[in-house]
N, C-alpha and C positions, 0 to 999 in steps of 0.2 A: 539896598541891603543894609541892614543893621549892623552894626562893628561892636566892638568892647564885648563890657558883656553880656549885654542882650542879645547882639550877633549869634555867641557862643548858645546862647539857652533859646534863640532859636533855631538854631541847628540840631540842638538833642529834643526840642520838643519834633522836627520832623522826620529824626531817627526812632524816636521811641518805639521799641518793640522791632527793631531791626539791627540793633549790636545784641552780640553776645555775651552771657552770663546776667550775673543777678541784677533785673530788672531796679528791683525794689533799692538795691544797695546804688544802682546808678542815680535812681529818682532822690536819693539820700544827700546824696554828692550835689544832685544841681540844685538842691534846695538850701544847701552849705553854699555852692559858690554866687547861690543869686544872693544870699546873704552879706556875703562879704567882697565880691566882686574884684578884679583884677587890683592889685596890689599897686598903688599912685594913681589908681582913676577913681571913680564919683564914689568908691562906698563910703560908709559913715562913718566906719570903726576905723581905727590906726591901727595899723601891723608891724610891732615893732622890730619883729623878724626881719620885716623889709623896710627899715628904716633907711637903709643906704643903697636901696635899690628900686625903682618907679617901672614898673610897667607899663606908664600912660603911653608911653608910643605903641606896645603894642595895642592896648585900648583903644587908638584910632587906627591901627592899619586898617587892611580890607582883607583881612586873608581870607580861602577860601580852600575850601576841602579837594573839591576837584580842578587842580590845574587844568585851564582852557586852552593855555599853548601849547603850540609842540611840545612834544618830550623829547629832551636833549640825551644825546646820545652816552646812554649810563655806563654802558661796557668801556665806552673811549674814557669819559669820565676814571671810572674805577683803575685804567691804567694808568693815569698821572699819580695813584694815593702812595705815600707808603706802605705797602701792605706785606706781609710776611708768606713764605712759601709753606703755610700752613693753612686746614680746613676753616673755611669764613663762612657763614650764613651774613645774607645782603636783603636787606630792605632797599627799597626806594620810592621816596613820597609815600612811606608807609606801608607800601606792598609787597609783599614778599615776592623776590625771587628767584623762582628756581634752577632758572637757567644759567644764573652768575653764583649759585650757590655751591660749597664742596664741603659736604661736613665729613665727617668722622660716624663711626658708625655708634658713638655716643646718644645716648638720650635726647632727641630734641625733638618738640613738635612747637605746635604751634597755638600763639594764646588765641585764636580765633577757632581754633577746633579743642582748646579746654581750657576756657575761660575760668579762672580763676583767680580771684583779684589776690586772695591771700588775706593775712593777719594780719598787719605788720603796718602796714600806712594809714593816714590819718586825714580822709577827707575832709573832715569834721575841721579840722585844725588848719590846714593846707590848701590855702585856693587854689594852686597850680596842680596839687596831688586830686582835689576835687574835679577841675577842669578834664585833668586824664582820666578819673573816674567817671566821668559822664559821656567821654566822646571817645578811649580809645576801644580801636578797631581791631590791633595786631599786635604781632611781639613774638620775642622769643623766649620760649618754654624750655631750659634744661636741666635733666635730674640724671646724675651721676649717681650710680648704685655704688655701695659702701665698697673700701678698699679698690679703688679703683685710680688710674692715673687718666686722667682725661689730655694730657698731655696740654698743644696750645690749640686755643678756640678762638677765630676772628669773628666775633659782631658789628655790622658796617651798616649804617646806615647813612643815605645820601638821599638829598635831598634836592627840587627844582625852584624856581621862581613863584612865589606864589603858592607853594604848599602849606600848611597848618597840619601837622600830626601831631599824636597822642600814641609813641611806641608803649607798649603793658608787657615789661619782661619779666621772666621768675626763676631763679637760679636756686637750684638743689644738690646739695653734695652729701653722699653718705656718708657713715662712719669712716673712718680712715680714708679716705679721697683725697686727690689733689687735681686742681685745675687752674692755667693759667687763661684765663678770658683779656681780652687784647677788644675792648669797644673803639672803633673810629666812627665820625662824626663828622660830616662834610656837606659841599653842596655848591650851587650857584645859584648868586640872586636876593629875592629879598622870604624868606618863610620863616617859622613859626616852628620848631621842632621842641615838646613837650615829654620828656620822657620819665616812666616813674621804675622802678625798679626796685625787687623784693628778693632777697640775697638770706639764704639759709647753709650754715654752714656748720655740718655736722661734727659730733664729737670725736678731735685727733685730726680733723681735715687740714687742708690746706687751700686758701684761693689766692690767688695771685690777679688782681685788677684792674689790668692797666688801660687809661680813659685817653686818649688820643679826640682836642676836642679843634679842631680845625674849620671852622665853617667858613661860609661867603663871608665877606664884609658889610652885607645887610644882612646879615640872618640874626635872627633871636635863639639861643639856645637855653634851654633850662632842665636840668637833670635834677631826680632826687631819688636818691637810694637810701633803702629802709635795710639795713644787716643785721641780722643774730647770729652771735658766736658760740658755739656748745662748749665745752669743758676741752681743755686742751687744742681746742684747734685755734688758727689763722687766719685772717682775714687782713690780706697783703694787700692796700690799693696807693696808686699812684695815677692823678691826672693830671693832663699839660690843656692847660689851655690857652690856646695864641689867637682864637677865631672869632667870630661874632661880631657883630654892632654892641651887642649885651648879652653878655652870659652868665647863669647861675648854677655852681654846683653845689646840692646840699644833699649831708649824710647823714643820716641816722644811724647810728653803731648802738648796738645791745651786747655787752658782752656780760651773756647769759649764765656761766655756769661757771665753775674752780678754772682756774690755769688758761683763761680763753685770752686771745689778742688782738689786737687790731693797730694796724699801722693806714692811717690817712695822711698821705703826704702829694704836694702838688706845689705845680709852679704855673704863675700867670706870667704873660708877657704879650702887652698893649701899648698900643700905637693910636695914632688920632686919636677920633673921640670913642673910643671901645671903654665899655663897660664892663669888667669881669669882677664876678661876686663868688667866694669860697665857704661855704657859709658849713661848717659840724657839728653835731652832739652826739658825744662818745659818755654812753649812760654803761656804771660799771657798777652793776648790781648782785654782783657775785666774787666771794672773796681771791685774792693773789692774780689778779686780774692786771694786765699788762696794754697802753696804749701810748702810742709815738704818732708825737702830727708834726711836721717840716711844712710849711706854705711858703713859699720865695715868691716874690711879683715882683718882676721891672716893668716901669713904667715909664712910657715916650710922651712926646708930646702934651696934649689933652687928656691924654687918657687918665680913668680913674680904676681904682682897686678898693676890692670891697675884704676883709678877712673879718668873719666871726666864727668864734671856736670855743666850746663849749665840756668841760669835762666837769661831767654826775658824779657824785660816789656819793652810792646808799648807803645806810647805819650798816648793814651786814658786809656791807665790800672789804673788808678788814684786807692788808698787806697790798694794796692798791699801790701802782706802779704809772704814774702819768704823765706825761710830758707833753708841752707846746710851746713851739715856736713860729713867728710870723717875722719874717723877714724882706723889708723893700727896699730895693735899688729904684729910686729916682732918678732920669735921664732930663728932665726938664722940669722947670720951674713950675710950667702951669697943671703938671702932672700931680694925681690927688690918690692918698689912700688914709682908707676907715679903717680900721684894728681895733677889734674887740675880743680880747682872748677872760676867759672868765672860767674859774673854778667854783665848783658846789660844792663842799663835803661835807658830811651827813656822820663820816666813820674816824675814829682814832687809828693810829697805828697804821696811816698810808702815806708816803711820799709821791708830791704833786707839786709841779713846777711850771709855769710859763711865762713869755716874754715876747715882745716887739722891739723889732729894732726900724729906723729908716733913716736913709743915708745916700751922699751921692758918688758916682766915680771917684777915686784918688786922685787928685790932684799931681800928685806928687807921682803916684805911678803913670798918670796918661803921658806924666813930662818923661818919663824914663825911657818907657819905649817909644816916644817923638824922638827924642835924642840918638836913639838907636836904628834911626831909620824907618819907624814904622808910621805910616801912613795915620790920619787923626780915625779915621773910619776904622781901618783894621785894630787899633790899639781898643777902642770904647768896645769893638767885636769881643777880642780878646779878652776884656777886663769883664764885661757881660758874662761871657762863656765860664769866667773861671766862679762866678759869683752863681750864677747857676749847679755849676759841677755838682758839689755835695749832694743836690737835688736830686737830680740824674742819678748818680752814682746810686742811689735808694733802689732804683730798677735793677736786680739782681743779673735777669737774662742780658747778655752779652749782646745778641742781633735785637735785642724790642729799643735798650737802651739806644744802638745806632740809629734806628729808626728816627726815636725822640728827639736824638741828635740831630740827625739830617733836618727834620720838620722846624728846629729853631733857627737852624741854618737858612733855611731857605725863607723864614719870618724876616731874619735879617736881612737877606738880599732885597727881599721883596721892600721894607721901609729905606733903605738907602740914610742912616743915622749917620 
């Protein structure tokens, strides 16, 4: 069986004409990604997007679309997550289902019964967004009619040993709308979870996006979300992510129209040799236009940390409101982080701001609470947890933010620092 990516483009040569939606726009995509082929394997061209990030490993795994093994037991699974006592629609290995699903009587179907990739993404530009354009299968589809509260919506996707998906989700919020979406991310074993995501948020809305990204400690995760903000609305996201072999989340923010915002804020926290990459572009094309990014990483071990952050402003974005910051806590010496924060401006008359900081525990505070009795482990806990906080604290809801809590908490028991 062929791996990398000729693997990948023999697999959509023996799909073809058996996924759903536009044929022509998928044969677009695999003609892009045989072009430029997984990001640190054999293509020609340098991607400087992923300068601080290789995919050759997965280039040589063996993944494979249909797990051969047993299927482990996903209902037992889905009781160990933190999940909230609110409606969840559940994939698993990319399948929807129904049985473990409880939605709300909200908008949702499904992208395999209305395929539509959308505007908004850029196979053309994006190997891993081309890759999901040419093989994915499913996903979730939700369009919130105007003035409406969609209240909290869990998106879960869990994954096995050996899976390779391509989730294709598409979020729509009418005029005056508000929804809080809650994505987790999980799994056991070693797989391949590829997801792309097209985020439209109408004029006066509100979305709330919180990314819970927890995987195996062999799994590859990679997310990329494409967002447009209309005039006066929000676009609230916050991801953790603590999981993976190698993770990449990257956002594309359009804020489209007078008075639009967007907040991209996230914390990594890596242990052994984990890869996590936070990769945005927050394009502000329209005037008094408002955006705040927070990125926090601690880093244990081997681990490495990727932050590049990115804020546009066109000639017309005039009263442009921008801020970024990337802040690392180093736990050990052989622990590595890239920081690339970078401003465009195109317009006068905007204020725009950002910074990196990195640095390691207090010295001076681990000896205070040694002195006072506390344990070397519980004190670095402590000094972690409060360096985190500010991050946290950005989660408005009360129970998501405990959640977040719990899940770093149990990060921490689990590495024993």
């Amino acid at each position: 069986m062929s791996t990398g990516t000729a693997g990948y483009l023999d697999r959509y040569d023996g799909l073809v004409g058996r996924l759903p939606g536009d044929s022509a726009l998928r044969a677009a995509a695999a003609a892009a990604f045989r072009a430029s082929g997984l990001p640190g394997g054999r293509q020609r061209r340098r991607m400087e997007a992923w300068k601080y990030t290789s995919l050759r490993s997965v280039a040589e795994a063996n993944f494979h679309r249909e797990p051969t093994h047993p299927r482990y037991n996903a209902e037992a699974f889905l009781a160990g997550l933190q999940l909230l006592d609110a409606p969840r629609i559940v994939f698993v290995d990319g399948a929807f289902r129904t049985d473990l699903t409880s939605t709300s009587e909200m908008g949702f179907s499904r992208f395999a019964e209305r395929p539509d990739f959308g505007t908004l993404a850029w196979p053309d530009r994006e190997p891993l967004v081309a890759l999901n354009t040419m093989l994915a299968a499913d996903g979730a589809v939700l369009e919130l009619p105007p003035d409406q509260d969609g209240g909290i919506l869990q998106l879960v996707s869990v994954c096995s040993d050996g899976a390779d998906i391509h989730p294709r989700h598409r979020i729509h919020l009418g005029n005056g709308s508000k929804l809080t979406l809650v994505e987790i991310s999980s799994g056991q074993g070693a797989y391949l979870i590829n997801t792309v995501a097209e985020v439209h948020v109408g004029a006066g809305s509100h979305l709330t996006h919180i990314r819970l990204q927890d995987e195996a400690v062999g799994a590859y995760h990679v997310s990329t979300t494409y967002a447009s903000i209309e005039a006066g609305a929000t676009y609230d996201s916050f991801t953790l992510n603590i999981g993976a072999r190698l993770s990449r989340t990257e956002v594309h923010t359009q804020l489209a129209a007078a008075g639009a915002i967007a907040h991209l804020n996230a914390a990594q926290i890596l242990a052994g040799s984990q890869h996590g990459d936070f990769t945005s572009i927050v394009s502000h094309n329209a005037p008094r236009c408002t955006s705040r990014q927070t990125v926090k990483n601690v880093l244990a071990d081997r681990s490495h940390g990727v932050f590049q952050g990115k804020i546009e402003v066109a000639r017309d974005a005039v009263k442009t409101d921008g801020y970024q910051m990337n802040q690392t806590l180093l736990l050990s010496p052989d622990a590595e982080i890239d920081s690339k924060p970078e401003l465009e401006i195109f317009a006068d008359d905007v204020k725009c701001s950002h910074g990196a900081t990195v640095g390691e525990l207090d010295a001076e505070q681990l000896f205070y609470l040694r002195s006072r009795g506390v344990s070397e482990a519980e004190a670095r806990s402590i000094l972690v947890r409060a360096f985190l906080a500010n991050a946290l604290a950005l989660v408005s809801n009360d129970t998501i933010r405990g959640c977040l809590e719990t899940a770093v908490a149990r990060w921490w028991e689990r590495q024993k620092l």
